[in-house]
N, C-alpha and C positions, 0 to 999 in steps of 0.2 A: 846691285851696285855695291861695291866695299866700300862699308863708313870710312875708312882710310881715307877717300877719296876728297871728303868734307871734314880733315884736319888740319890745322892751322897752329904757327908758331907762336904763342901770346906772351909777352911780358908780362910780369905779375903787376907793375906798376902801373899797366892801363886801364886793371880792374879797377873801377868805381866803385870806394868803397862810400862815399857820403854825397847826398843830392847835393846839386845848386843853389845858391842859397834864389835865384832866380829861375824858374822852371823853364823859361822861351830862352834862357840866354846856351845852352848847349850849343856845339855844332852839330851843319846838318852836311850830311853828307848828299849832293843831288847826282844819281847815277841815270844816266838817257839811255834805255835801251834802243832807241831808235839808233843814235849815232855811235853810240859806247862811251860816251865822254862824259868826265868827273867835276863835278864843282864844287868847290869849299867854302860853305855858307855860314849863317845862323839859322839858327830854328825858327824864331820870329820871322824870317824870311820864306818860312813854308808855302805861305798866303799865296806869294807871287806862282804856285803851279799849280792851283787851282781858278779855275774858271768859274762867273757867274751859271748857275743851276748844272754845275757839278754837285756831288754830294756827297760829303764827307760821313761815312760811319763811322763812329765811336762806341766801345763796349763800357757799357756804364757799370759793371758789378763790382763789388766792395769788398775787400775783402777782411776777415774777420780774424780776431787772436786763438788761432786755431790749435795750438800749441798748448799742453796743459800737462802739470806732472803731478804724480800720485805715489800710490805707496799697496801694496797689501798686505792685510792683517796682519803677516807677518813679517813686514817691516822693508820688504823688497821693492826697492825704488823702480818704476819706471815712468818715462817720456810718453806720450800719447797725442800723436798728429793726427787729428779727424779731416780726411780728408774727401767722405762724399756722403750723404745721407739717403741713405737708403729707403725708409722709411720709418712715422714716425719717432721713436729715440733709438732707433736702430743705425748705425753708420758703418761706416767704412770706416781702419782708420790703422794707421802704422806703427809698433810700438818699439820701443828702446828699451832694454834688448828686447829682442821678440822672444827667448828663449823660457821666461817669466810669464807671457802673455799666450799660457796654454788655455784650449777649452774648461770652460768651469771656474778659470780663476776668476776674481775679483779682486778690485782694485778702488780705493777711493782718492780723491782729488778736492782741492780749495775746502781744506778742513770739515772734509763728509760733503759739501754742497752738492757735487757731481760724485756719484757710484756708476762703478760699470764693472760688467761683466762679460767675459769671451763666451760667445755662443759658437764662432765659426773660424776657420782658419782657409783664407784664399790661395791659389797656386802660386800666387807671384810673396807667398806670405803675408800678405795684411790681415788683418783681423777682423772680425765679423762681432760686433759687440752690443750689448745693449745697454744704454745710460739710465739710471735712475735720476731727477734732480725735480724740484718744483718751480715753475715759473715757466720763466722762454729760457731755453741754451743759448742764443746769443747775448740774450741781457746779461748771464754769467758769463760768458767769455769775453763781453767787451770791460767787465769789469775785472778780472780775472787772468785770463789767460795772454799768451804773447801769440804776440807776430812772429809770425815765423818768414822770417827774412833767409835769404840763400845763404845756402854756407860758405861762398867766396864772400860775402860781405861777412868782417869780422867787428867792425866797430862798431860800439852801440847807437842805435837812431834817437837821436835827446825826441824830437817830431815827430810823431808815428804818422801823423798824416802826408808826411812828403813820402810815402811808401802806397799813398793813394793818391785816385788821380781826381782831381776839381770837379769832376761832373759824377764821381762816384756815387752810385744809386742803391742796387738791390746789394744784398750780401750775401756772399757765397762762396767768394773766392779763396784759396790759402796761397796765391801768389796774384801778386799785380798785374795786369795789363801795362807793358813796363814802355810801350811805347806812347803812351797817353800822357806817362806823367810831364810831358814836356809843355804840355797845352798852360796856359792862365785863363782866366777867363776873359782877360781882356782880348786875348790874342781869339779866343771863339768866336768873341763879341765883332773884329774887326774883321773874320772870313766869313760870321753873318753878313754883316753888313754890306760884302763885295754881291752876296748874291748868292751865294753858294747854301745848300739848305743841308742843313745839320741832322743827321736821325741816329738815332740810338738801337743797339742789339744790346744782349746780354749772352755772354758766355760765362759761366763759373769757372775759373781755372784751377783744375786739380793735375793730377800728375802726368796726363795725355800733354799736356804743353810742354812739361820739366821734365819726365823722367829721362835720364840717358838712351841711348841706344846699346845694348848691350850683344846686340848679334853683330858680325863681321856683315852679314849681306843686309841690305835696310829694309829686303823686299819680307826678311823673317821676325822683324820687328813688329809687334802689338801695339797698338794706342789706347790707350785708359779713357774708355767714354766717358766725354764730360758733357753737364745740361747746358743747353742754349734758348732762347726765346726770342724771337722777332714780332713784333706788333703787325696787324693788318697796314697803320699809318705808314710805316715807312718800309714796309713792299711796296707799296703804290708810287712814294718817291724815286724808291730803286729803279721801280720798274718805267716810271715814265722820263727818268733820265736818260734810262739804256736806249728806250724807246726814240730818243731825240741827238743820241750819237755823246750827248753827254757824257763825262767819267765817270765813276766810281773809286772814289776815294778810300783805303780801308786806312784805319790808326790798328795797325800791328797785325799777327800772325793768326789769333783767336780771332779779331772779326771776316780776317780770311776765310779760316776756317768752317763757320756759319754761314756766311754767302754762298761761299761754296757746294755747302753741303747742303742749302734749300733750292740752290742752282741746279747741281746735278740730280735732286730727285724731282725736282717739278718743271725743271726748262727754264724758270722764267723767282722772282722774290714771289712768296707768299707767308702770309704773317701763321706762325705756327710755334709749339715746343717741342723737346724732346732731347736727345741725346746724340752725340755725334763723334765717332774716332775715327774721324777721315785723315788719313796719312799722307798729304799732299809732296809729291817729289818727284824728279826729274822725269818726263814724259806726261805729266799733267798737260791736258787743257784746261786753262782759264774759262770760266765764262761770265763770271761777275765782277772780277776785281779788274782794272785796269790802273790805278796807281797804288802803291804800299810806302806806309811810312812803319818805320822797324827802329828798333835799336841792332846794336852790334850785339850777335849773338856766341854762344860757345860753342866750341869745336866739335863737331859731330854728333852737332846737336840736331833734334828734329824741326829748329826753328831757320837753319843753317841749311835746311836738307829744303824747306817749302821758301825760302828766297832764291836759291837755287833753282828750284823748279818756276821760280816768278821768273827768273832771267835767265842766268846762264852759268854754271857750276865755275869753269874756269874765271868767268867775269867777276863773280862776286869775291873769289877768293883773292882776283884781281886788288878786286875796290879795297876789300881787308887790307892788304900790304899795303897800299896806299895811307889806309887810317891810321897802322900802327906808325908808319915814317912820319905823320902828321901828328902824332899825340894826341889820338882819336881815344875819348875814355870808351870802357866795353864794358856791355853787362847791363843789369836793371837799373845803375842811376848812373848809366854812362849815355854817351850821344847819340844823334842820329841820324839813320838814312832817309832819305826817300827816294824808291825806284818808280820813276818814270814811263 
């Protein structure tokens, strides 16, 4: 299919560039693929389309100030986005410019704390590098380094935590799970309480979620394996909800992805880890998800390409035009969907 097909006309002004100062108060947009018909909610109003011993999954990972800048001995500035760990201080990781960031060089960061050095240089260009520093690399980068926030948001986040979501857990991620952050807790508290049983996945989101699509056909497109983890516990809930005609609630695109991806290799949830670049898009069979709550995503993008393939390509771009004539904010602190 040509990514053309999954472009859309966006105001710059629908970009959300700053949260709410209330995370439930966004709009929700509720799309029925049973009848095709649109309704203009709140988000607090989510509760109302889930059912007692539905199960809503949630991706709890956290993500971390992944973003660090340095210099080498010869004074040559560069940016360093770590963006998958490879093994132990070995990573993955992007740099600015990359032209600086040849094999052999080295590089220091937070006044000598972090040293690294390029061992390796990947096809898509990233860098293969390995960190010197003592202690844990996260304790230094939560002290230290930035968030690295998308580049359509330009204004500075005073909160770094409205860029995570309330149930955030393990750390790993260098982007948000962006449809989460609309939850409170109270509002968890009240779709406990309906009956619906809450379980948690992890996805770490690296550049399989965000990168663009850079081919004309989508079928020549790469995905960037990212790690996932699902617990034995809440296989067993997946699985005996499927088993009772119950739904499947996913919070955003990454926990699609994991369901998915433990669905199609074993038939059925089982708690496991590992890695996953499944490229979900038009021709897909579902077999775990039956409702998606999403934010509004970008134009030809691969998050655009798997709600698509949840529904219906001309539908969804359908629902966009609607959002933008509604003053639907778009992006990671703009508003939300959920497809029915």
């Amino acid at each position: 299919m040509d990514i053309a097909l999954f472009d859309f006309d966006l105001p710059e002004r629908l970009i959300a560039q700053k949260p709410l100062k209330n995370r439930d108060a966004s709009k929700l947009m509720v799309v029925d693929r049973k009848n095709g018909n649109i309704v203009h909610s709140e988000f607090v109003n989510v509760i109302n389309y889930m059912n007692k011993d539905d199960v809503l999954v949630l991706n709890d990972t956290r993500v971390f100030p992944a973003r660090i800048y340095g210099e080498s001995s010869y004074g040559g500035k560069i940016e360093v986005l770590l963006v998958k760990n490879i093994e132990g201080k070995i990573w993955e990781v992007m740099c600015k410019p990359g032209k600086r960031a040849l094999v052999g060089k080295k590089f220091h960061f937070i006044n000598g704390k972090i040293e690294m050095e390029v061992i390796g240089i990947n096809p898509d260009g990233n860098r293969i590098v390995n960190f010197t520093y003592d202690g844990e690399i996260y304790d230094i980068l939560n002290k230290n380094g930035t968030i690295p926030l998308p580049p359509y948001i330009k204004d500075v986040l005073e909160d770094k935590e409205k860029y995570q979501t309330v149930y955030s857990n393990k750390i790993g991620s260098i982007a948000a799970p962006t449809a989460g952050l609309h939850f409170t807790n109270e509002l968890l508290l009240k779709i406990r309480n309906k009956g619906v049983k809450i379980v948690y996945i992890t996805l770490h989101v690296g550049l399989g979620t965000f990168l663009p699509v850079k081919t004309n056909d989508i079928d020549n497109h790469n995905m960037h394996s990212e790690y996932y983890e699902i617990s034995n516990e809440a296989a067993e809930f997946i699985n005996l909800a499927k088993s009772k005609g119950n739904k499947i609630v996913s919070v955003g695109t990454t926990t699609v992805r994991v369901l998915e991806t433990v669905f199609s290799k074993n038939g059925k949830c089982v708690g496991e880890k590992g890695y996953t670049d499944i490229f979900i898009k038009p021709g897909y069979k579902f077999s775990a998800v039956d409702s998606l709550i999403t934010n509004f995503h970008l134009p030809k993008s691969t998050l655009i390409i798997l709600i698509s393939a949840f529904y219906n390509r001309e539908k969804i771009l359908t629902a966009y035009e609607e959002a933008i004539l509604n003053e639907y904010r778009f992006f990671s602190f703009g508003d939300s969907m959920i497809i029915i």
